[in-house]
C-alpha positions as CSV (number, residue, x, y, z in Angstrom):
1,X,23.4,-15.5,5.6
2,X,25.1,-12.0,6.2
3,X,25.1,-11.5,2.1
4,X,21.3,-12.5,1.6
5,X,20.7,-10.0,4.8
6,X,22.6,-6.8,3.5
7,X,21.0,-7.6,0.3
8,X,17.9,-7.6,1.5
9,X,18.1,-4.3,3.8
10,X,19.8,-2.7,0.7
11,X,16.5,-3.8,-1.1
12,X,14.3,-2.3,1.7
13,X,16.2,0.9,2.0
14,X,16.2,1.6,-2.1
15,X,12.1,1.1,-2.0
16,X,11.9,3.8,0.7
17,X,13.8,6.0,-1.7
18,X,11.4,5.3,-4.3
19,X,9.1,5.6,-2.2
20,X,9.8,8.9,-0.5
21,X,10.7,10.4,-4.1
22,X,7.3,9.4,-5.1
23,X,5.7,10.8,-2.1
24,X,7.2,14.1,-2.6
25,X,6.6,14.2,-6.5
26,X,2.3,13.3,-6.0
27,X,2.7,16.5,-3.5
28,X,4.0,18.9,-6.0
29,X,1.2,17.6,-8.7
30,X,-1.6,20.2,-8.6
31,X,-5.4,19.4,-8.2
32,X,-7.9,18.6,-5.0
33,X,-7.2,15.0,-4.7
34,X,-10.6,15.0,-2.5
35,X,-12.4,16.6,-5.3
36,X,-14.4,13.2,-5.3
37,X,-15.7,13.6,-1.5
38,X,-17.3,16.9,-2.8
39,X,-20.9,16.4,-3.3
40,X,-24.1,18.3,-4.8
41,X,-25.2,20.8,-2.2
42,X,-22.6,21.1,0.2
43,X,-22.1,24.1,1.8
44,X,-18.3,26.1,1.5
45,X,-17.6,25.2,5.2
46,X,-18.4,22.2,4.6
47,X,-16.3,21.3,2.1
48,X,-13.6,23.2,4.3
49,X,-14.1,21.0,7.3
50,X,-14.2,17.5,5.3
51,X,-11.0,19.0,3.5
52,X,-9.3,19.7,7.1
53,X,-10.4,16.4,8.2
54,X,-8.6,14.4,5.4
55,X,-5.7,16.4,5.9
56,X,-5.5,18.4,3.0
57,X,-4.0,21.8,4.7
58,X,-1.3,20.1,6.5
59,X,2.1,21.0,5.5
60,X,4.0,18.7,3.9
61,X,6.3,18.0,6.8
62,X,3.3,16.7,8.8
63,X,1.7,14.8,5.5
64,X,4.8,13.1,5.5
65,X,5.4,12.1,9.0
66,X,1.7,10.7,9.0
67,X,2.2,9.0,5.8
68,X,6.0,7.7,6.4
69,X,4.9,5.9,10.2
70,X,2.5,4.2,8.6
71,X,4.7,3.4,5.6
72,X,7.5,1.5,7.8
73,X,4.5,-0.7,9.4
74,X,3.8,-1.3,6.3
75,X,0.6,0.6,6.4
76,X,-0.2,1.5,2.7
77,X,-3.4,3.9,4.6
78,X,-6.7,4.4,2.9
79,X,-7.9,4.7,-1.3
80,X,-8.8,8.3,-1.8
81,X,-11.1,7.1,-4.3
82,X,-12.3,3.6,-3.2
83,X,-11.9,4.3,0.4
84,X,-10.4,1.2,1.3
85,X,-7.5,-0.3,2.5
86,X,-4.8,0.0,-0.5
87,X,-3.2,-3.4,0.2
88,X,-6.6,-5.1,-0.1
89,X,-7.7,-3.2,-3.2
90,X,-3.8,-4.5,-4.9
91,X,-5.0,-8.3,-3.5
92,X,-8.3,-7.8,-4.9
93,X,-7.0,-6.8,-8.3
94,X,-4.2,-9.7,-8.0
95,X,-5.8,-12.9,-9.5
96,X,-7.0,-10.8,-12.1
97,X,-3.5,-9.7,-13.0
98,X,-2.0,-12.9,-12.4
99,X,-4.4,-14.9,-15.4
100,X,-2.9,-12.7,-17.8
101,X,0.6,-12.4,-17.0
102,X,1.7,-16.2,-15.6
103,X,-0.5,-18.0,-19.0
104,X,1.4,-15.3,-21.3
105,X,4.9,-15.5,-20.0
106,X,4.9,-19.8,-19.5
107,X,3.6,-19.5,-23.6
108,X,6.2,-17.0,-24.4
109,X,9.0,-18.4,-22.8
110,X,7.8,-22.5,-24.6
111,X,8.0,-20.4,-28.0
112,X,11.0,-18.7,-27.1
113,X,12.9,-22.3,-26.3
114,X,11.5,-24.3,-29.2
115,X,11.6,-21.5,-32.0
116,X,14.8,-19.7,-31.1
117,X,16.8,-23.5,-30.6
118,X,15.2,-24.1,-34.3
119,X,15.9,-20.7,-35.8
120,X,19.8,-20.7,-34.6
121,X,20.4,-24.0,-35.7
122,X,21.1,-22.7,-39.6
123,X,21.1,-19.0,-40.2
124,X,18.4,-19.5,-43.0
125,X,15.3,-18.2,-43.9
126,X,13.8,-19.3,-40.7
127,X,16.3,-17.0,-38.6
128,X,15.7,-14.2,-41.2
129,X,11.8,-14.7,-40.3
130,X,12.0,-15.2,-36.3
131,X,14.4,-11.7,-36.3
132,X,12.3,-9.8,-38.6
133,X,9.1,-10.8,-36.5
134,X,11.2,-10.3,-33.1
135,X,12.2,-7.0,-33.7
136,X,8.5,-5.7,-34.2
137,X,7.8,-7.0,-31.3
138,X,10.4,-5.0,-30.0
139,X,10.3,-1.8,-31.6
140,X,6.0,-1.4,-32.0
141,X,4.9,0.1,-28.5
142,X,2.2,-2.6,-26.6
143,X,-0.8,-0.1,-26.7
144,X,-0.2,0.0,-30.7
145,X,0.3,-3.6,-30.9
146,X,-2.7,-3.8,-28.6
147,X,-5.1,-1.4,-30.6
148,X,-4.3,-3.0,-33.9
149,X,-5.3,-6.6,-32.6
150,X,-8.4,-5.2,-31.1
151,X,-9.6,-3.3,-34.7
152,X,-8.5,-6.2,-36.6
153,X,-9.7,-9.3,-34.0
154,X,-12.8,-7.1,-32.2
155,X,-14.2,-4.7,-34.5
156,X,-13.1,-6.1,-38.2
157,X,-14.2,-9.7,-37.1
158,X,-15.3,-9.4,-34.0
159,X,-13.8,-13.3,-33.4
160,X,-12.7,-11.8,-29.7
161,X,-14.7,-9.0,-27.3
162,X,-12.7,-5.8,-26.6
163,X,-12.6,-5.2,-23.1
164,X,-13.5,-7.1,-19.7
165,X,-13.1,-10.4,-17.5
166,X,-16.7,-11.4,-19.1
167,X,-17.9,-11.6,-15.2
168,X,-20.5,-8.7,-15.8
169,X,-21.9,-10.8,-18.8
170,X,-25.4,-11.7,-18.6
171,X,-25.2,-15.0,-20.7
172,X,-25.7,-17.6,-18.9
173,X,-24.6,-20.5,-21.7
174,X,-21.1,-20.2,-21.7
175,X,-19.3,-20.7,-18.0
176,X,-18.1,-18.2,-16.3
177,X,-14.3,-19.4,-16.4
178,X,-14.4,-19.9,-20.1
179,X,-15.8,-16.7,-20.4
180,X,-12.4,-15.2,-18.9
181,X,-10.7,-16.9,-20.6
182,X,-12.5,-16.0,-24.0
183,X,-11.9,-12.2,-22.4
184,X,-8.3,-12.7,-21.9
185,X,-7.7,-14.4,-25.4
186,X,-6.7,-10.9,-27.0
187,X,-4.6,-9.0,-23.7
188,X,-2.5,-12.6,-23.5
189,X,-1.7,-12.4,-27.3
190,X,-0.5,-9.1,-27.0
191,X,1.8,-9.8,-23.7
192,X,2.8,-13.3,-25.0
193,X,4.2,-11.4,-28.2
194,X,6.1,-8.8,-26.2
195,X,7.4,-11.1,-24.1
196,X,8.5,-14.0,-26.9
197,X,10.0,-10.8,-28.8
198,X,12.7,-10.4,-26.2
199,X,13.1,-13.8,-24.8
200,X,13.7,-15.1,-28.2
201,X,16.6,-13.2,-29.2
202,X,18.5,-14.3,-26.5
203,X,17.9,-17.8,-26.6
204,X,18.9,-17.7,-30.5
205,X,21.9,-16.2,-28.9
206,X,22.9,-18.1,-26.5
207,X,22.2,-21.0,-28.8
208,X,24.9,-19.7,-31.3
209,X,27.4,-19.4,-28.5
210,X,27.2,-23.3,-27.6
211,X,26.9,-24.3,-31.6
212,X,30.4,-25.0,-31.7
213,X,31.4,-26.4,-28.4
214,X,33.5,-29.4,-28.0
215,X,31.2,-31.2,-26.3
216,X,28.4,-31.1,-28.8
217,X,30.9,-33.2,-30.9
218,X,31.5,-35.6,-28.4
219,X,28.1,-36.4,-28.0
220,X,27.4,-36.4,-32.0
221,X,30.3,-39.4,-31.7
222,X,27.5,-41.1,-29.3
223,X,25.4,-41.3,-32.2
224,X,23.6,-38.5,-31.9
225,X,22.5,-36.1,-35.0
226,X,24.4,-32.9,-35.2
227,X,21.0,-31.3,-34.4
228,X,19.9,-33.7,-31.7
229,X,23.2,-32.3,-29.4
230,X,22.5,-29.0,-30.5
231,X,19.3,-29.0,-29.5
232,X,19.6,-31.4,-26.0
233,X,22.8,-31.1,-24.9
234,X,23.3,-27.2,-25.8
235,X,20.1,-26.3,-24.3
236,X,21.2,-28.0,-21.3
237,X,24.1,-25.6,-21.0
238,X,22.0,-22.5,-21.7
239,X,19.4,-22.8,-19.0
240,X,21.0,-21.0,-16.2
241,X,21.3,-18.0,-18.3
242,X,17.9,-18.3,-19.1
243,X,16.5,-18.3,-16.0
244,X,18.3,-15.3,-14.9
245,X,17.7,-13.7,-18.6
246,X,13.5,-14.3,-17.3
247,X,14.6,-12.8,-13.5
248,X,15.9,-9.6,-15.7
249,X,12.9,-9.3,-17.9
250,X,10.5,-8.7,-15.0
251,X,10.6,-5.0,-15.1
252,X,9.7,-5.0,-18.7
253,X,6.5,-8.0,-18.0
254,X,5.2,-5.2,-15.6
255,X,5.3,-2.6,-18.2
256,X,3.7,-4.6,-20.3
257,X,1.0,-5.4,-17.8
258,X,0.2,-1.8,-17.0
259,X,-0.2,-0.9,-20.9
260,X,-2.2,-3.7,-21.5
261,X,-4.6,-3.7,-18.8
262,X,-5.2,-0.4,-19.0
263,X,-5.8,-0.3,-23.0
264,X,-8.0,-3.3,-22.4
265,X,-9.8,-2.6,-19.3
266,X,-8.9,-5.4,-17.6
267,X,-9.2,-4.8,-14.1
268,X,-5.9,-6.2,-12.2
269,X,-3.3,-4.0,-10.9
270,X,-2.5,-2.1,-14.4
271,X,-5.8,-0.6,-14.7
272,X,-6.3,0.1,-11.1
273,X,-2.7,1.9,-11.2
274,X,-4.6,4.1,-14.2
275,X,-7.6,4.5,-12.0
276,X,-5.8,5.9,-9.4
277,X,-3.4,8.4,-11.4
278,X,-7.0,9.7,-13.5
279,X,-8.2,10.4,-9.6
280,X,-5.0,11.6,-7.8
281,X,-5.1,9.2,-5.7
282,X,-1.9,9.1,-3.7
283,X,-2.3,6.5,-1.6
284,X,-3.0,3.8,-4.1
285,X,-0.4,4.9,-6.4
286,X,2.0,4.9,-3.6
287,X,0.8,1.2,-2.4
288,X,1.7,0.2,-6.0
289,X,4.7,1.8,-7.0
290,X,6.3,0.4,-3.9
291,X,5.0,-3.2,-4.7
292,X,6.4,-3.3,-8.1
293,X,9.7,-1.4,-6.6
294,X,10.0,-4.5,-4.5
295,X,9.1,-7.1,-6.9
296,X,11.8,-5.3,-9.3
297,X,14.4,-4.8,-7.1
298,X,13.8,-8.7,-5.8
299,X,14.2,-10.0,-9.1
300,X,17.6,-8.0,-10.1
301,X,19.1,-8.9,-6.8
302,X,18.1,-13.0,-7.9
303,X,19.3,-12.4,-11.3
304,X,22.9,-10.9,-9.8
305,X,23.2,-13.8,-7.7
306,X,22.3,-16.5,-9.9
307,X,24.9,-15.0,-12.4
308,X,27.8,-14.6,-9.6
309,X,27.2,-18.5,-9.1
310,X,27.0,-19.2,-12.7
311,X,30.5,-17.5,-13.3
312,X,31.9,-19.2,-10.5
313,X,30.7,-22.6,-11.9
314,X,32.5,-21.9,-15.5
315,X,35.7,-20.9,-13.4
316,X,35.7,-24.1,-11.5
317,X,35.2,-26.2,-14.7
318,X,37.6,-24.2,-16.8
């Protein structure tokens, strides 16, 4: 209980680093973040007394006092540009988000496991083909991968639409959930392929590591086929790692998500992360950079103890 709570504080006390960086950085960025409040017709003074209101004139001592006691009761403050709480805005944004990445990564990681336990079986032509297509995955940036779907699946043969949930679509013949889903055909192609690009290589991996274990042969002297054990029995042995291997890829499914809502305009978390750098607004950005520090941070410290467990496991049996 002591471990899980020093973890945890160390985890709370890194995010207020990230956190305070941030905070500093966004002050030194120049620009009227209020620029927005400014409207047709109003006067110099008052511009000067909404800009004093906000706090724009305070020294950066005092901005950050105000900001960091609400920060610790975590108070994310105000949108700048939506004027709303930040933590609602990230909530509203959330299912949104959540459609895209939980369908892409359960596909990606179901391809990963049946591909990659079929391409390591024999180094053939099949590995050849899964590396080959793995390592564009890996080496093409997501907005490209995303742009070239879109000209080739939007505009070329216009099969899928090119941007949107469809909930702002007037037809009234399709339902509304199958129309998100229809919208989210193309931005869960492009995250599943991303996602299976990394994922697979280790499993093909790990899969090579087991081929030649003892106890696949003593299970091919049950009666089972070479590939049968390989394929049961070995993938058995590889799960743990594979979980934590999934608890490690987190930081790159976020990336992914940011890229690809934004290029798409689906509006979840990525886009509204976009929205809010285009306007300078600080609040928002700060709300979700300290989110995704968390979820990040969460996810490592999992992974790290999942594999401290796992190594202790292969000591006891060795």
């Amino acid at each position: 209980m002591k471990r899980v709570l020093k973890k945890l504080i160390s985890i709370i006390v890194m995010v207020m680093g990230i956190s305070v960086l941030m905070f500093i950085l966004m002050q030194m960025i120049p620009g009227n973040p209020y620029s927005s409040y400014i409207k047709q017709g109003m006067t110099p003074s008052q511009i000067e007394n909404m800009l004093q209101s906000k706090g724009y004139y305070d020294p950066l001592p005092v901005k950050f006092a105000k900001w960091f006691t609400s920060f610790i009761r975590l108070d994310f403050g105000y949108s700048i540009q939506y004027n709303k709480p930040v933590i609602k805005l990230i909530l509203e944004r959330l299912p949104n988000t959540l459609r895209l990445t939980v369908p892409s990564l359960i596909i990606a990681i179901v391809l990963s496991i049946f591909i990659g336990r079929w391409a390591s079986f024999k180094e053939g032509f099949r590995y050849k083909v899964v590396d080959v297509i793995s390592m564009i995955g890996i080496s093409i940036p997501t907005f490209l991968i995303s742009i070239i779907l879109i000209k080739w699946l939007a505009f070329d043969n216009k099969i899928f639409p090119i941007s949107g949930t469809g909930e702002l679509s007037k037809s009234s013949d399709i339902p509304l959930w199958l129309n998100r889903i229809y919208h989210g055909v193309l931005p869960i192609i492009v995250l599943t392929f991303i996602q299976f690009s990394s994922i697979v290589r280790y499993v093909i991996g790990y899969m090579k590591n087991v081929k030649n274990e003892d106890y696949i042969k003593t299970y091919r002297g049950f009666g089972m086929t070479e590939y049968e054990a390989y394929k049961k029995i070995g993938f058995k042995n590889i799960v743990p790692k594979l979980v934590i291997l999934i608890l490690m890829e987190v930081p790159g499914i976020i990336s992914g998500m940011l890229i690809t809502e934004t290029v798409f305009v689906w509006p979840g978390i990525g886009r509204l992360n976009y929205d809010a750098a285009m306007a300078r607004d600080y609040p928002l950005i700060l709300g979700i950079i300290t989110i995704i520090s968390f979820l990040v941070l969460i996810s490592n410290r999992l992974a790290d103890a999942l594999s401290q467990r796992l190594d202790k496991r292969l000591e006891v049996n060795q």
